[in-house]
C-alpha positions in Angstrom: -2.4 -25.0 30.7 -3.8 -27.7 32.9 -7.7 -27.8 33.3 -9.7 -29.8 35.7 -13.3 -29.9 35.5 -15.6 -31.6 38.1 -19.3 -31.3 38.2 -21.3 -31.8 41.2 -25.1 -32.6 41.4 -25.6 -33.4 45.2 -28.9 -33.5 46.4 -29.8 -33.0 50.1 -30.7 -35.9 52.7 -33.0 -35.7 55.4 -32.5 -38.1 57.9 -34.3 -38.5 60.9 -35.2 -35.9 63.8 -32.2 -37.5 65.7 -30.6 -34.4 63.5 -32.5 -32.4 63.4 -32.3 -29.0 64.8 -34.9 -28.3 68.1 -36.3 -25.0 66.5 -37.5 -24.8 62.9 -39.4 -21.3 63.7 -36.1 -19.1 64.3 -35.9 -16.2 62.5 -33.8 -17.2 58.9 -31.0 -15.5 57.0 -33.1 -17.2 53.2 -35.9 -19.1 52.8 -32.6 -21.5 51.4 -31.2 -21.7 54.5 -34.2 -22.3 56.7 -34.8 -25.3 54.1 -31.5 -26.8 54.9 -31.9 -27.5 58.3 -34.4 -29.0 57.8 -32.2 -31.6 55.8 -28.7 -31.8 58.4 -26.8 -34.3 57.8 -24.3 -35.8 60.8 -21.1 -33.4 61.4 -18.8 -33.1 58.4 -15.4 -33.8 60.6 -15.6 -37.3 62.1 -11.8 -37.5 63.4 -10.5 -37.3 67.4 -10.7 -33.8 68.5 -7.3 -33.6 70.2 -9.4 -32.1 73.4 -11.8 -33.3 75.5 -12.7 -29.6 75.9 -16.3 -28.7 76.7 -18.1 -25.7 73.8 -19.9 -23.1 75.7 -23.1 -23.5 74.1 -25.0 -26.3 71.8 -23.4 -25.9 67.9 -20.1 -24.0 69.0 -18.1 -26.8 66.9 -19.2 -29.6 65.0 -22.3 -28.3 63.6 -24.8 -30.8 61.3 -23.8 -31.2 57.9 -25.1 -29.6 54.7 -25.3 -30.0 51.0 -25.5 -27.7 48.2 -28.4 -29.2 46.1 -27.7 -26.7 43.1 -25.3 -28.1 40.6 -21.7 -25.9 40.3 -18.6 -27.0 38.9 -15.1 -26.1 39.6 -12.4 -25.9 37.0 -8.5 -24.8 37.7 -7.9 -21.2 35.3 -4.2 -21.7 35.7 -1.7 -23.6 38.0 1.3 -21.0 37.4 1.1 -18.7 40.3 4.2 -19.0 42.4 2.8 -19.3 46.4 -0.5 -16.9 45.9 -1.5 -15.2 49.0 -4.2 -12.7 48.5 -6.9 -12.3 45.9 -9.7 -9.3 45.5 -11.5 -8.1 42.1 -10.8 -5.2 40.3 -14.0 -2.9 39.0 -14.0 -4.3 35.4 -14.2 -8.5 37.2 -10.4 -9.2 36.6 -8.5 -10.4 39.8 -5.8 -9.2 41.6 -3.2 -11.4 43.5 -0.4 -11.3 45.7 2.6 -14.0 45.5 3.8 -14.6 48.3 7.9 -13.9 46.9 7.0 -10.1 46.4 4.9 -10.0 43.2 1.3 -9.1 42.3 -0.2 -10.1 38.9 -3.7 -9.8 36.9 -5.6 -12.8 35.8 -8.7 -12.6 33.4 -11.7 -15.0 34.3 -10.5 -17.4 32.2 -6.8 -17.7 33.4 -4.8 -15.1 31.5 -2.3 -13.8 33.8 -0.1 -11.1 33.2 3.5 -10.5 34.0 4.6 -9.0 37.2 3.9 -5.9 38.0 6.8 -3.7 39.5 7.5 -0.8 42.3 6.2 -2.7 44.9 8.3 -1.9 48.8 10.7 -5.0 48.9 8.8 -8.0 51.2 10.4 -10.1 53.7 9.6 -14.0 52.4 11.6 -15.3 55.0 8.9 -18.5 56.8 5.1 -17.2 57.1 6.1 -13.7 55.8 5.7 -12.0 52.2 3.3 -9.8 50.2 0.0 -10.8 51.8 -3.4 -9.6 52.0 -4.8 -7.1 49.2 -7.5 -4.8 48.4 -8.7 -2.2 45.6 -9.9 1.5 46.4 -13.8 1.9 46.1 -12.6 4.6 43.8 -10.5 3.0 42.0 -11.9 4.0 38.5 -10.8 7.4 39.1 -7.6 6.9 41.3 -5.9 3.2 40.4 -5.3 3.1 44.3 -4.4 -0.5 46.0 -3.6 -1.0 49.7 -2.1 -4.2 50.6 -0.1 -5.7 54.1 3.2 -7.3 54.0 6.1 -8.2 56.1 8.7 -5.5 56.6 11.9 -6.1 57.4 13.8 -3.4 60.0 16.8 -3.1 61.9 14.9 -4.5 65.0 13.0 -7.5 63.7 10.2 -7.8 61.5 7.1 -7.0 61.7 3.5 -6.3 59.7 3.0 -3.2 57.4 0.6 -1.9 55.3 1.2 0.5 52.2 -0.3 1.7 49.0 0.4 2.8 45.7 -1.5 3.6 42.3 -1.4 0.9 39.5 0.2 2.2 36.2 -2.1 2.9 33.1 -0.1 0.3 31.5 -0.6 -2.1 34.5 3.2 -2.8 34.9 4.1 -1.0 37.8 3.2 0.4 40.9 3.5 4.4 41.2 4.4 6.1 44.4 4.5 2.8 46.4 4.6 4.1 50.1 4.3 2.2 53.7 1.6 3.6 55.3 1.7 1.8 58.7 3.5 -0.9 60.7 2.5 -2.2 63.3 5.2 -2.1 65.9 7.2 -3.9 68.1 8.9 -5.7 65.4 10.3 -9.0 66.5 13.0 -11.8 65.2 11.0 -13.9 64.2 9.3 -15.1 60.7 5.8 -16.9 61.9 2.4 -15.1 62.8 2.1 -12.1 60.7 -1.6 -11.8 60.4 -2.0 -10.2 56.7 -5.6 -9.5 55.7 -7.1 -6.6 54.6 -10.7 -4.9 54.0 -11.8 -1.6 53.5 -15.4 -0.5 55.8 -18.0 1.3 54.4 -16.5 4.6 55.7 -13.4 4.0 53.4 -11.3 3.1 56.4 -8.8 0.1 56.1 -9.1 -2.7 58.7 -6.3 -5.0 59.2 -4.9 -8.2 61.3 -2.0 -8.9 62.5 -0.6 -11.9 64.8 1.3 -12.4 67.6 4.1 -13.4 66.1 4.0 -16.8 68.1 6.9 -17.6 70.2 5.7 -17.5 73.6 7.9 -14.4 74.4 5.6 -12.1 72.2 2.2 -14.2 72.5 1.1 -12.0 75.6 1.5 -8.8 73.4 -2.0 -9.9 72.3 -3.6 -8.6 75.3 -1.0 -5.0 75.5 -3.3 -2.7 74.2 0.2 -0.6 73.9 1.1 -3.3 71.2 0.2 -3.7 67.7 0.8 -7.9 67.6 -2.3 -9.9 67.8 -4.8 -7.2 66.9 -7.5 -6.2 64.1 -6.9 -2.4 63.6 -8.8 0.0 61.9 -6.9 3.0 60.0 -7.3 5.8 57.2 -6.4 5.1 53.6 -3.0 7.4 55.0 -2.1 5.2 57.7 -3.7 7.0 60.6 -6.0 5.7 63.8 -9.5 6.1 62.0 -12.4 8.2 63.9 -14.6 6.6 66.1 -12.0 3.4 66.7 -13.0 1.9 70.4 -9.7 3.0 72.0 -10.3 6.7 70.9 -8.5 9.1 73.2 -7.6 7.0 76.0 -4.0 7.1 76.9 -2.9 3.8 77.8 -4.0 1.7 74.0 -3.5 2.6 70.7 -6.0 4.5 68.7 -5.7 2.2 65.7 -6.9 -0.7 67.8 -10.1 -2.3 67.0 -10.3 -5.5 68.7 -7.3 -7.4 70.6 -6.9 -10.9 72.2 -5.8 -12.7 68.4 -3.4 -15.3 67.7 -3.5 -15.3 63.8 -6.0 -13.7 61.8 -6.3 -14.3 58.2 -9.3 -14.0 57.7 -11.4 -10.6 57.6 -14.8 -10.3 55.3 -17.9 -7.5 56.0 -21.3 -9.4 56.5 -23.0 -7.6 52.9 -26.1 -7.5 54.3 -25.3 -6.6 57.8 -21.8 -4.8 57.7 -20.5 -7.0 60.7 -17.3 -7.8 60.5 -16.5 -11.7 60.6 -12.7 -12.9 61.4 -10.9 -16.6 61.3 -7.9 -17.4 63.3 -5.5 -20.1 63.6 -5.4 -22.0 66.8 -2.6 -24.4 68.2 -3.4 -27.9 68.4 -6.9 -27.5 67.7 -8.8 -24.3 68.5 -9.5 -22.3 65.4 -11.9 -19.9 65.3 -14.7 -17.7 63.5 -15.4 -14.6 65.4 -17.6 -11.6 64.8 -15.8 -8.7 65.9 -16.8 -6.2 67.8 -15.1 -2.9 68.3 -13.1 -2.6 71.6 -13.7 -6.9 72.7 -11.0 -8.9 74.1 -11.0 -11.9 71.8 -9.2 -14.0 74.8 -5.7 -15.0 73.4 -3.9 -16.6 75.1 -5.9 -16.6 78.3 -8.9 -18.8 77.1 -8.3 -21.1 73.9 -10.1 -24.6 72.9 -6.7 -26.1 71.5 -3.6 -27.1 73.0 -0.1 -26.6 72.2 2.0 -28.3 69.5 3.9 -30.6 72.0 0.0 -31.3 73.2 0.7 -30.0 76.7 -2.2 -27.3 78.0 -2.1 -23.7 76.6 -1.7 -21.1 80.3 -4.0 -22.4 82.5 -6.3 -24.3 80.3 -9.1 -22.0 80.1 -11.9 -22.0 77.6 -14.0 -19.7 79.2 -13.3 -16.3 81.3 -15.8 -13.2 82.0 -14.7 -10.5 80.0 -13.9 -12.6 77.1 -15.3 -13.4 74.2 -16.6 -16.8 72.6 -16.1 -17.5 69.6 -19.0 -18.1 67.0 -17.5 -21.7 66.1 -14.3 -23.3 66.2 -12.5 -26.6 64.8 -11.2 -29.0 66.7 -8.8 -30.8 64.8 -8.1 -27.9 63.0 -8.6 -27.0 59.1 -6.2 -24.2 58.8 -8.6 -21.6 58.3 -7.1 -18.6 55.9 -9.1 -16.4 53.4 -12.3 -16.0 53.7 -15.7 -13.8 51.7 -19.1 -13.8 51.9 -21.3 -14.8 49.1 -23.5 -12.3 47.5 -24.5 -13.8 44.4 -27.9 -15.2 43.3 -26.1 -17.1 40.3 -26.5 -19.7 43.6 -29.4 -18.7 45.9 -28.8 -21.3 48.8 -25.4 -20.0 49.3 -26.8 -16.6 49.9 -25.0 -14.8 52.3 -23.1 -18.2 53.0 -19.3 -18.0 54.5 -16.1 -19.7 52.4 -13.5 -20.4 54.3 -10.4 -21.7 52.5 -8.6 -24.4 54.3 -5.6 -25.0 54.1 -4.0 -28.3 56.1 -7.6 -29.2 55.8 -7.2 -29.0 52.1 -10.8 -28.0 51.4 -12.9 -24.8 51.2 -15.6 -24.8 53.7 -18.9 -23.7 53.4 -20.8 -22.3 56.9 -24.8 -21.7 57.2 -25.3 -18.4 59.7 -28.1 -17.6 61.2 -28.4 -14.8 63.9 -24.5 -15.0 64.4 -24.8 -18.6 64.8 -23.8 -21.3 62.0 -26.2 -23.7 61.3 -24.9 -25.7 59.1 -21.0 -26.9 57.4 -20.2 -28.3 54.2 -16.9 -29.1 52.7 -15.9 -28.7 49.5 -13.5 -29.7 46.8 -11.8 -32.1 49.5 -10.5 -34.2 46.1 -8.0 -31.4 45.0 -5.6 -32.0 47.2 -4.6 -28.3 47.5 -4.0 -25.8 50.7 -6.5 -23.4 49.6 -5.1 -20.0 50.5 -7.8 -17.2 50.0 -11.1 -17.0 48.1 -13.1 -14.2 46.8 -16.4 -13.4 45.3 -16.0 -11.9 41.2 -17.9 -9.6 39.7 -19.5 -12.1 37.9 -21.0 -14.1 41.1 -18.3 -16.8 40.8 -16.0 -17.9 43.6 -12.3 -17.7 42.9 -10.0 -19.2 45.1 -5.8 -19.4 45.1 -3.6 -22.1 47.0 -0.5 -22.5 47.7 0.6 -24.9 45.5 0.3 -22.1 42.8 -3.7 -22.8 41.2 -6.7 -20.3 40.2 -9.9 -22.1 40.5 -13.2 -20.5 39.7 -16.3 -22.0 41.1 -19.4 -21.1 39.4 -22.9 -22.5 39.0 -23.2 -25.4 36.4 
């Protein structure tokens, strides 16, 4: 096996007030971060936006630089995996990962990975589709339960689904493997299928979904009658969970929790505040992190700060609409933005409560600074690697772990 070590001892700049941020006195999420912008550096991306698109308010996009002063290294576990999707920890600090082909395997922390494990529903592959997002029971100690989203294939199209199933003792197969919930209309089409999962602190699962793309299903975001281009929020059985925004009113569906998406795959619970926090691809520029709230119209494809693929203006070129929300920050070009977690750890105490986003055409992870649902501050890194970084997520042992396509397990960890 393959390993790649790389140590990192950068140490923070401060440059003059030209970048420095107007208030150092607002309230701070760490003493850590507080120091940091007190040290920006200019804007990590330096290319053309493809816009000319004004933000709706000072540090939307393009936010001052950061770097992490603590020395970390990165090193790959294992470059076997075959197109990994989804990544979460299991209770004892071993990881669990989807492949995208229909597979989920076990890897130790220091790159043993077992053999597939069996029993899982069969997956549609077929373009953006395949076993996708994962996640492991709170109780999983006592009930080996796992909930993950893939794409189903039905006599009328395909579409995203969710189901569960109980790991074997001996960790070979999947027992009682059962869809749970699909979210309906399916469609002919293989692109936009959302995929991530979490679970809230009332043991409810919340999902995403896309629109599916093609401009015949992209208004579907905005049907609160359709599950395409949503975050839902459902019981650990596949039914609308109490309390969801939509609750009782006849013309939406109960599962909905938030609607106006394009293509989340992102979804990660603040730890300290229990907000939950999304990333979504745009076109041609666009992408966005959001902080969704229950029952808010996200804005797809009515307002959008990218353009589409042929560079011709998305609708009627709207980035702002009242009734609609803004996002927290976007990227314009894009990076691709797919998994993402929040860091808990105090192995590494200025990435307290930090965002990871992995990248993927951007082929980096990013780190974002929030304050008061703002971010403060970007960083990139491991932009040597090379690699469409897939999904990250934070092990039991305060590490990072992140997956990309091109089939690696790197663990990022303080030096």
């Amino acid at each position: 096996m393959n390993k790649y070590l790389n140590t990192h001892f950068l140490t923070a700049i401060c440059i003059g007030s030209v970048f420095a941020l107007v208030s150092c006195g607002q309230n701070s999420a760490s003493n850590n971060a507080a120091a940091q912008r007190d040290s920006i550096l200019p804007p990590v991306e330096t290319k053309k936006a493809n816009t000319d698109y004004k933000s709706a308010f000072p540090g939307q996009t393009r936010i001052g630089g950061v770097k992490t002063t603590t020395p970390y290294a990165y090193n790959v576990l294992d470059s076997s995996l075959k197109s990994p999707w989804g990544i979460t920890s299991l209770p004892d600090g071993r990881l669990i990962i989807t492949e995208k082909g229909g597979t989920i395997r076990i890897a130790t922390s220091d790159g043993k990975i077992s053999d597939s494990i069996t029993g899982i529903p069969p997956v549609n592959s077929a373009g953006q589709g395949g076993l996708l997002g994962i996640r492991v029971d709170p109780d999983f100690a006592s009930n080996r339960m796992l909930y993950w989203v893939f794409s189903d294939k039905t006599p009328q199209g395909n579409l995203t689904a969710v189901a569960k199933g109980k790991l074997s003792a001996d960790e070979k197969k999947i027992e009682g493997g059962t869809v749970i919930y699909r979210a309906t209309p399916a469609y002919k089409g293989t692109l936009h299928y959302g995929g991530r999962i979490v679970i809230d602190k009332s043991g409810n699962l919340i999902i995403s979904t896309g629109e599916r793309s093609d401009l015949v299903t992209r208004p579907q975001a905005q049907d609160l009658t359709s599950g395409l281009g949503k975050v839902i929020r459902i019981t650990k059985d596949g039914k609308p969970a109490a309390g969801n925004p939509f609750e009782g009113k006849t013309d939406a569906r109960p599962e909905l929790y938030s609607y106006g998406h394009r293509n989340v795959q992102g979804l990660a619970l603040n730890p300290v505040t229990g907000d939950l926090w999304e990333t979504e691809f745009g076109p041609k520029g666009g992408d966005e992190l959001n902080r969704i709230e229950p029952g808010k119209n996200y804005g797809w494809p009515i307002i959008t700060y990218g353009l589409e693929y042929s560079g011709l203006k998305v609708g009627d070129s709207l980035q702002q609409k009242a009734g609609l929300e803004q996002p927290v920050y976007y990227w314009d070009p894009v990076i691709s933005p797919s998994g993402i977690t929040f860091y808990s750890s105090d192995s590494i105490p200025e990435w307290k409560n930090n965002l990871f986003v992995a990248g993927l055409s951007s082929t980096h992870i990013a780190r974002l600074i929030i304050e008061n649902n703002k971010v403060v501050g970007e960083e990139r890194l491991l932009t040597g690697e090379g690699q469409r970084f897939r999904d990250i997520t934070e092990g039991k042992d305060g590490a990072l772990y992140a997956i990309t396509d091109m089939g690696r397990l790197y663990r990022i960890s303080k030096k």
